[in-house]
VOMI-920117 format. One record per atom (N, C-alpha, C): residue in one letter; x, y, z. Coordinates in steps of 0.001 Angstrom, whole numbers, padded with zeros to 6 digits, always signed. Example, Ala and Ser with C-alpha at 12.3 -4.5 7.8 and 13.67 -1.06 7.14 Angstrom:
% VOMI-920117
A+013190-005690+007800 A+012300-004500+007800 A+013200-003300+007800 S+012850-002250+007080 S+013670-001060+007140 S+012900+000030+007870 
% end
This chain:
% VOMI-920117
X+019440-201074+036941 X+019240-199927+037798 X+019058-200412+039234 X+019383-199829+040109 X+019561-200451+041634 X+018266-199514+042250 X+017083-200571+042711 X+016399-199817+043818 X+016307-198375+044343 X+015796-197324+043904 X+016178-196724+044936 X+017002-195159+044204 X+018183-196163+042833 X+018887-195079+042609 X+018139-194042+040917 X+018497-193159+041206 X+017885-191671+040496 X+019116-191827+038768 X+019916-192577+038746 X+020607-192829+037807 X+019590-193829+036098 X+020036-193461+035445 X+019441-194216+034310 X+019994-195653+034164 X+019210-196301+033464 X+020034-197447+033127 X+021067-197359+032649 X+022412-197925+032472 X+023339-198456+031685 X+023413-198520+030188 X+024515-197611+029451 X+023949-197810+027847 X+024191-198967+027344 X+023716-200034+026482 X+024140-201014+026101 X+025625-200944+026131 X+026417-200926+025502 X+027703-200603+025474 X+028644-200740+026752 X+028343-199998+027806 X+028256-200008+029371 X+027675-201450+029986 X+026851-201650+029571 X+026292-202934+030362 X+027274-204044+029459 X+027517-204031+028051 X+028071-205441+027699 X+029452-205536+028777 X+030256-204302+028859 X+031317-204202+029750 X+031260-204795+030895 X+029960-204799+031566 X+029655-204813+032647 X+030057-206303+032669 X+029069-207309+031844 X+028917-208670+031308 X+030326-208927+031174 X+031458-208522+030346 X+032907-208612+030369 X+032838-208858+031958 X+032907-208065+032256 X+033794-208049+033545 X+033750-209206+034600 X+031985-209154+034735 X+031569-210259+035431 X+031954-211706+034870 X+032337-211899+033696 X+032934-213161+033244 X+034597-213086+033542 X+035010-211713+033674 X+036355-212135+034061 X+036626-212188+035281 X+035518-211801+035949 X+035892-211658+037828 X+035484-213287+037996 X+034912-214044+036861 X+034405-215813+037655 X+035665-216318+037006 X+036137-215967+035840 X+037583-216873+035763 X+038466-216744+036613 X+038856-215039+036977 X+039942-214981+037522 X+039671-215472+039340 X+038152-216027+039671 X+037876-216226+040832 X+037734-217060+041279 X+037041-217758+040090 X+036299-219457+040233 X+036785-220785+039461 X+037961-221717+040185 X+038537-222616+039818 X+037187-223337+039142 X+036233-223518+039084 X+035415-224606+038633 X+035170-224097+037120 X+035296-222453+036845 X+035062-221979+035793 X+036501-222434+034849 X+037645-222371+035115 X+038432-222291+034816 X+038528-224007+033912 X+037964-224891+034823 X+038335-226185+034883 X+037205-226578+033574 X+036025-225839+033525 X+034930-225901+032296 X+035284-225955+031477 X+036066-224010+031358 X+036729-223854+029701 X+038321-224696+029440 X+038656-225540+030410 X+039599-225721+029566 X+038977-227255+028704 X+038007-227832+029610 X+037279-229296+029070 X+036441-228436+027885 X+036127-227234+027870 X+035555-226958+026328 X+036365-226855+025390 X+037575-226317+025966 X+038411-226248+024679 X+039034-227642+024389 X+039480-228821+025221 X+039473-230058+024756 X+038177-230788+023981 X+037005-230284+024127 X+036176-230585+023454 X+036305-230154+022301 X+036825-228551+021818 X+036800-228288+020647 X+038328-229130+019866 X+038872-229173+020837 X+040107-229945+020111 X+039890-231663+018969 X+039105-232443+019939 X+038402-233399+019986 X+037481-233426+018489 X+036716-232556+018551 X+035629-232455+017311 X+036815-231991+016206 X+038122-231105+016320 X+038777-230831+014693 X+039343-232556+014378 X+039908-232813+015473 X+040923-234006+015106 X+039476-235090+014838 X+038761-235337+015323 X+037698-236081+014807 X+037229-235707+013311 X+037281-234271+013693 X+036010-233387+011826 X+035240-233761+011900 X+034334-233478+013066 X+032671-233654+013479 X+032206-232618+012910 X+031055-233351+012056 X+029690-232477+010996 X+029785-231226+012157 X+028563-230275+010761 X+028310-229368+011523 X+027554-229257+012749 X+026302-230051+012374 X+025277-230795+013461 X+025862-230759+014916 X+027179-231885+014662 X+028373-231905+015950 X+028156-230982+016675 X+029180-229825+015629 X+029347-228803+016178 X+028866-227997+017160 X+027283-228037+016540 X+026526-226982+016855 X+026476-227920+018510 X+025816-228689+018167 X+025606-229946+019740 X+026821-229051+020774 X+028483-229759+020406 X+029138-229577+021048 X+029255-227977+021887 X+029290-227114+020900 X+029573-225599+021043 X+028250-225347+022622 X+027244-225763+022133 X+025978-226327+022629 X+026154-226211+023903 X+026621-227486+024062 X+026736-227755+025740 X+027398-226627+026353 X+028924-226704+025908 X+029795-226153+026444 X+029586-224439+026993 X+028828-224207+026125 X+028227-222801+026481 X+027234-222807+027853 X+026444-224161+027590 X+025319-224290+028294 X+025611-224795+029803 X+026917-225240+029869 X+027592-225672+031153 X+028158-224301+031928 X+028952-223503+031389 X+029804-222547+032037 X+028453-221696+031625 X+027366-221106+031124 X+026734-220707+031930 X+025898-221154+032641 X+025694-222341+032947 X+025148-222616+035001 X+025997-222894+035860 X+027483-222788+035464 X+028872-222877+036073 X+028512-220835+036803 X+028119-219903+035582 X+027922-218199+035985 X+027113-218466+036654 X+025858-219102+036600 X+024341-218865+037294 X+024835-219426+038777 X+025464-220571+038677 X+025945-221067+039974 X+026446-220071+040955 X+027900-219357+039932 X+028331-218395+041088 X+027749-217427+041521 X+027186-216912+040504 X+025934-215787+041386 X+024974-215970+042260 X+024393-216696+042363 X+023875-217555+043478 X+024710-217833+044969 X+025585-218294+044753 X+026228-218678+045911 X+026586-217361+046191 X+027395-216450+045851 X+027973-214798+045717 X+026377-214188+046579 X+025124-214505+046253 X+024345-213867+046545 X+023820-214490+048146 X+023779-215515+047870 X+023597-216153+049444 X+024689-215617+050258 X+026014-215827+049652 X+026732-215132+051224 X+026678-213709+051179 X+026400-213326+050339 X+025813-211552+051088 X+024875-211726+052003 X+023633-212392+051882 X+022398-211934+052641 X+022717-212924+053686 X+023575-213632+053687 X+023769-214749+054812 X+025196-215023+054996 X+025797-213848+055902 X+027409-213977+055570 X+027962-215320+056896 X+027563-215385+057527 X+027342-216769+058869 X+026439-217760+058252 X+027073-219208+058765 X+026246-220059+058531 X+025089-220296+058980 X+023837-220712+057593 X+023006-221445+058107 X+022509-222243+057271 X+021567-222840+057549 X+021199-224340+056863 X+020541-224259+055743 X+019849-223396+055446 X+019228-222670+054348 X+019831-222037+053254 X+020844-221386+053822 X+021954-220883+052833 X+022571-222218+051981 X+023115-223057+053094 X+023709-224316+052905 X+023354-224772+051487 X+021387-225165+051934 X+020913-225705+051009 X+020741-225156+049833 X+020727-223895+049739 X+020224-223187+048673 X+022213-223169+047743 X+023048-223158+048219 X+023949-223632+047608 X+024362-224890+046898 X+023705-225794+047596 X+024309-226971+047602 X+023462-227698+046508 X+021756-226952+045924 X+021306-227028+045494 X+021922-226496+043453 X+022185-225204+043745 X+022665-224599+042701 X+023775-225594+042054 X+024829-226025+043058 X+025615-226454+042403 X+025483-228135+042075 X+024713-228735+042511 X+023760-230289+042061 X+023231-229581+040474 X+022741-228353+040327 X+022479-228206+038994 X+023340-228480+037785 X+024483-227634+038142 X+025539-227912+037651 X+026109-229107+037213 X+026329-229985+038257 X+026613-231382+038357 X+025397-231885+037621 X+024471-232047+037544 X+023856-232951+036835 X+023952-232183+035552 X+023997-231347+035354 X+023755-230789+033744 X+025295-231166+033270 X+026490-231302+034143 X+027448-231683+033116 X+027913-232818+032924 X+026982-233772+034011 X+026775-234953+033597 X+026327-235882+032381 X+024924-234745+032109 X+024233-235216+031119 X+025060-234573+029816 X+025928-233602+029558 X+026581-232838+028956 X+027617-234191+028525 X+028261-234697+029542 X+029066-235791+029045 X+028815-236577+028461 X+027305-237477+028450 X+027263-238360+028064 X+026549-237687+026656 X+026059-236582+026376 X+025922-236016+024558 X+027440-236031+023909 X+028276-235895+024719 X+029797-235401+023933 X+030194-236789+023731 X+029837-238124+024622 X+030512-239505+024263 X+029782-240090+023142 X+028494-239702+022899 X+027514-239568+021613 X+027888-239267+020553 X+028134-238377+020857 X+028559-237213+019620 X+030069-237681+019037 X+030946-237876+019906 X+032087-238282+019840 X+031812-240018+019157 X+031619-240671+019818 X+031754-242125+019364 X+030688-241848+017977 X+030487-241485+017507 X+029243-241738+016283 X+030594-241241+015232 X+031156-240029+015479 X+032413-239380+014425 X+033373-240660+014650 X+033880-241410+015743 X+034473-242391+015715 X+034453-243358+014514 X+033098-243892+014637 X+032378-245338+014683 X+031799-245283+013314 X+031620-244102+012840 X+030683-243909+011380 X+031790-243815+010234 
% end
């Protein structure tokens, strides 16, 4: 519900749409999203031709979810800074530059569970 407005909430139903949408306005918007799911779906490729346990699975499915959404959290963030700060400033800067270091380190650490996960289905 927006501040202000005399409207009801959203029926579930309405809001999952909503959730649709906003995931298709970051694919069809955001090369970094794009570049996630296709390394998830090589990940899922990876775990059949391997036949990583379920355990794997769950790990793998895991991340990959857990990346592209702070890949979403990212863009909303930045989306939200340049509204309230459509000119540069240093604050904005940081508060971007911050969000997306999240990112980066979480799919850092994301990599090195999948070379885990991966070399053990290898190696075992």
């Amino acid at each position: 519900m927006i501040p202000g407005s005399k409207s009801d909430h959203p029926g579930f139903r309405k809001s999952f749409l909503f959730a649709i949408q906003g995931f298709r306005t970051a694919v069809v918007t955001e090369r970094n999203i794009k570049v996630m799911l296709c390394v998830g779906a090589l990940a899922v490729v990876a775990g059949i031709v391997l036949q990583i346990d379920l355990l794997s699975w769950a790990i793998i499915l895991l991340c990959c979810a857990v990346v592209i959404m702070a890949e979403l959290f990212n863009t909303a963030i930045e989306t939200v800074v340049d509204l309230v700060s459509p000119e540069f400033h240093p604050l904005a800067g940081r508060a971007k530059d911050i969000a997306a270091a999240a990112v980066w380190f979480l799919s850092f650490v994301v990599a090195i569970v999948g070379v885990l996960v991966y070399a053990n289905a290898i190696f075992s």
